[in-house]
N, C-alpha and C positions, 0 to 999 in steps of 0.2 A: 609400605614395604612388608612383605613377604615373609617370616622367620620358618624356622625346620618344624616339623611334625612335632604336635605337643608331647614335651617330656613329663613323666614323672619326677615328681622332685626325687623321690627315692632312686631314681635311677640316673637323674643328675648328680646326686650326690656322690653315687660310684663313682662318673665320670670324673669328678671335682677331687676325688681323690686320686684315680690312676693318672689324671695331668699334672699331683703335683708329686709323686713319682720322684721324680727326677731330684728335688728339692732334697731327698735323703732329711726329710723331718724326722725329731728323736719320737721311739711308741710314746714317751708322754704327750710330746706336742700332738699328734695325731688323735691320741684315745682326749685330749681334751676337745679336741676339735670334733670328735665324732658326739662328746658327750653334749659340745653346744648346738650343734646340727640337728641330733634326735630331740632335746627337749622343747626348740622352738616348733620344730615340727610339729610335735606333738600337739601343742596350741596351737598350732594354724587349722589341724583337722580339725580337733576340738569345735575349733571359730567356725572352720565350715561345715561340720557335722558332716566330713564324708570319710571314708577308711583312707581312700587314695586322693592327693592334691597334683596340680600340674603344675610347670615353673609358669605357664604366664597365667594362673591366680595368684601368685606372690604382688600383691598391688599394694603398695603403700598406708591403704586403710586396714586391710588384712596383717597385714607387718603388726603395723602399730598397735590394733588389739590383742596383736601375742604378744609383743615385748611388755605391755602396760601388765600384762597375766604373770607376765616372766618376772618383772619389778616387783609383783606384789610379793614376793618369798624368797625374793634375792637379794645380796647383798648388792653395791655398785661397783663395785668391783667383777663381779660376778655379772653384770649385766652390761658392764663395758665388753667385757669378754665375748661373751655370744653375740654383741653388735658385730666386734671388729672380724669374727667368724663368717657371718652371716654378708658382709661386706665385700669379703673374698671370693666367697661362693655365690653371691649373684654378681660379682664383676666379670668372675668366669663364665656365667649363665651369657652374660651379654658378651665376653668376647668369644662365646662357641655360638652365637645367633641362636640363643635358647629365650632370650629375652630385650627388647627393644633399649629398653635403657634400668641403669639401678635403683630399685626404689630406696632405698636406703637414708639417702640424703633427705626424706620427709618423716624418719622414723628420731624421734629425741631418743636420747643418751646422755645419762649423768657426764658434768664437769669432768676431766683429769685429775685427781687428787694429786697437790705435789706432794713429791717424794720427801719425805721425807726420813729422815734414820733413825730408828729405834734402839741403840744402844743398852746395856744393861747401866742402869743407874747406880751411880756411887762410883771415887774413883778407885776404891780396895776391893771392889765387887768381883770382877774375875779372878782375883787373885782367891780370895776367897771361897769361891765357889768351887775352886780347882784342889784346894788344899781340905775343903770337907769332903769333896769324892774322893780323893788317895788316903783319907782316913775311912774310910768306909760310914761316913753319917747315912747315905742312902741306904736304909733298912728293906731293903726286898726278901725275897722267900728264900734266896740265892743270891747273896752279895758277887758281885763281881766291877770292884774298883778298878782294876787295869783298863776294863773297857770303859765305864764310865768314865774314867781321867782322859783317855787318848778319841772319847766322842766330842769331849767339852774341850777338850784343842786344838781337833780339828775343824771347830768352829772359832774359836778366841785365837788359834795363831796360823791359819791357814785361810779364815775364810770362807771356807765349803758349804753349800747350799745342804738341806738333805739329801734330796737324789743325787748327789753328788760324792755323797758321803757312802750311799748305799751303791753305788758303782761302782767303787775303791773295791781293787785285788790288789794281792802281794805286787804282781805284775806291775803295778801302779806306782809301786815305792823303788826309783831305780838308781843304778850310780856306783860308785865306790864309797865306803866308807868315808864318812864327814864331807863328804859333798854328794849326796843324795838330794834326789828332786822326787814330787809327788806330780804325778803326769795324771789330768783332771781332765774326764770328760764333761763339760761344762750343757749349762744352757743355750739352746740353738744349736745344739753339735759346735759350739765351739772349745777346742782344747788348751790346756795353757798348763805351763811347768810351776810348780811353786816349791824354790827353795826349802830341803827341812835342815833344821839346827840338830846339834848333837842333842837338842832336850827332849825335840821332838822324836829322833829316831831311838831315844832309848823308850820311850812309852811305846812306839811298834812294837819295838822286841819285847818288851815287856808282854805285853798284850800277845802277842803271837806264845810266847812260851805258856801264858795263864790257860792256852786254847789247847796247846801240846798236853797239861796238864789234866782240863776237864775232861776234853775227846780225847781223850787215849787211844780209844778203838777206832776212832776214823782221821779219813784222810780226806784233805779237802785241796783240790789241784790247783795250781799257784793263779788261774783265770778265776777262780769264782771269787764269789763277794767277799772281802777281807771280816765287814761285822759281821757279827753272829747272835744269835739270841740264845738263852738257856738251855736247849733243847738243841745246838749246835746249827742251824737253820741261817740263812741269810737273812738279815734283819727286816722285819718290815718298815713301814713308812709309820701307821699307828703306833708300832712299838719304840721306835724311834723318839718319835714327840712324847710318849710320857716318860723314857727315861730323862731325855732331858727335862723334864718338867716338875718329873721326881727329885732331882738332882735339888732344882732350884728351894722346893719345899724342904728337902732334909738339912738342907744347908741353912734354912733361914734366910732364905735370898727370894723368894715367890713377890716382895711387894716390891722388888728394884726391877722387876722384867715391865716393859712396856705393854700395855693392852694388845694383844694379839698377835705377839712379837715371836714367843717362847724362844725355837730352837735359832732362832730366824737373828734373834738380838745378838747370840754369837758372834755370825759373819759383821752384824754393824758394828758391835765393839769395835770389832778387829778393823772395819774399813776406818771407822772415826780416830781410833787411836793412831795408824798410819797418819792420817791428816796433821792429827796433834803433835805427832813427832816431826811435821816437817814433808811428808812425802807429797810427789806433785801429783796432778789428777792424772796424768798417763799412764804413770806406776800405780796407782789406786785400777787403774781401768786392766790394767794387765795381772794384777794379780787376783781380781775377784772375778774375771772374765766377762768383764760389762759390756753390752754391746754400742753405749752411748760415752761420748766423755763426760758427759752433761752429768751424766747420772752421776758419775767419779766424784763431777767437783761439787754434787752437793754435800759429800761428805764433809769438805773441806771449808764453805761455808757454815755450816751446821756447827764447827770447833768453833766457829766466831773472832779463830786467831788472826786473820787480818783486819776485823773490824776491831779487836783491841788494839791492835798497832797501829789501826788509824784514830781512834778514841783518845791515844797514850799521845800522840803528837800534838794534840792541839795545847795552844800556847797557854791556855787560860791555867792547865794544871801545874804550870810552873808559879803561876801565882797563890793557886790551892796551897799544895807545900809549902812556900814560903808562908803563909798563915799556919799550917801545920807545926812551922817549927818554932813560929814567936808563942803561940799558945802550950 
């Protein structure tokens, strides 16, 4: 059989992006997607030593000695990633008849890591952490405790990813007094409301007046980005992760964060404590915006609260006790 005029992968590419269009992908998901697309690329020329490749040199052994180049500097996570890219775009290759069938399925790829929750360790930890930010321990060049308190809550009682944190406008915060909701552009373009408490919405105000204070001289219109950095700016994503990071070290808190967690252990806190109180995985799945339930209820395994209540029932510890109380 017969397929269309050899494509440039480059110019498949294009096409792989205006057919998914439609999909209304968020600019993250897309610029990640573009960033896994150019770097295997780049290793396939590489491999073939030529400036321009077509889609049918994409052969399974060509694959493979990119991805093995790609494994050798990437993490696996990072190299699931540009599988599960590269996946998409030759299955589209093959359903636009750019390509016979997907080589894919001959190219390895790390395990699935389960998921697992990162929590901040200790159970007075967030309490803590939140009570050396409104004392000002974070020693920067230009203290600003309002904002670090109201970043580190709306990760421990909200939830919020970073990009998610840096989407937040006033706009965002809506309602009438004491029944105010935080309206979240989430992961996938999916949205979700998350209740705030009077504790929370007084850190907004808080927060929003420290900003009326510093920029005096400017005006920032209720759409753009509610954080702000020193310099009055929309916060970035780097600066983001070291104030939380700084937060952790001025506090004496740096060895309770999990290996790789940082800003990230936040949102787990917040999903694992949910769990520990009792919430079920649907409500876990609705408030963090998860797109799996699975993922929800691993929070809720992870508390271990039902495997103590099944541990607590077996008969033999009634006989424990009872040696407990003759000794």
């Amino acid at each position: 059989m017969r397929y269309k005029i050899p494509m440039l992968v480059s110019e498949a590419q294009q096409a792989f992006f205006a057919a998914r269009r439609p999909r209304k992908d968020s600019p993250h998901t897309s610029a990640a997607y573009r960033r896994d697309l150019a770097g295997i690329t780049a290793l396939l020329v590489a491999e073939l030593a030529r400036t321009e490749i077509t889609v049918e040199e994409l052969t399974a052994p060509v694959l493979r000695a990119a991805f093995g180049a790609f494994a050798d500097t990437h993490a696996k996570s990072s190299v699931l990633r540009a599988w599960s890219t590269w996946n998409q775009f030759l299955t589209f290759c093959v359903s636009d008849g750019l390509l016979a069938g997907n080589p894919m399925g001959a190219v390895a790829r790390p395990r699935t890591p389960p998921l697992t929750p990162k929590p901040l360790r200790g159970e007075e930890t967030p309490e803590r952490l939140l009570a050396a930010a409104a004392d000002g321990a974070r020693r920067a060049r230009d203290p600003w405790p309002e904002r670090d308190v109201l970043v580190l809550a709306l990760g421990l009682v909200a939830g919020l990813r970073a990009a998610e944190m840096r989407a937040l406008t006033r706009r965002s915060v809506a309602g009438r007094t004491g029944e105010l909701r935080l309206h979240v552009h989430g992961k996938g373009s999916r949205d979700r409301s998350i209740p705030v408490q009077p504790a929370l919405e007084r850190l907004i105000e808080d927060y929003l007046a420290s900003c009326r204070r510093r920029f005096a001289g400017q005006r920032f219109p209720a759409g753009e980005p509610l954080l702000r950095d020193r310099g009055g700016r929309p916060i970035g994503r780097g600066a983001l992760e070291y104030l939380v990071k700084s937060c952790y070290r001025w506090a004496g808190l740096h060895d309770r964060v999990p290996s790789g967690a940082n800003l990230h252990a936040l949102r787990h806190t917040f999903a694992t404590r949910l769990a520990e109180d009792g919430a079920s995985a649907s409500e876990i799945m609705a408030l963090l915006g998860h797109a799996s339930l699975s993922t929800s209820q691993n929070y809720i395994e992870a508390t271990g609260r039902e495997q103590r209540a099944a541990v607590a029932s077996n008969r033999t510890y009634r006989a424990l006790d009872g040696l407990a109380r003759e000794a």
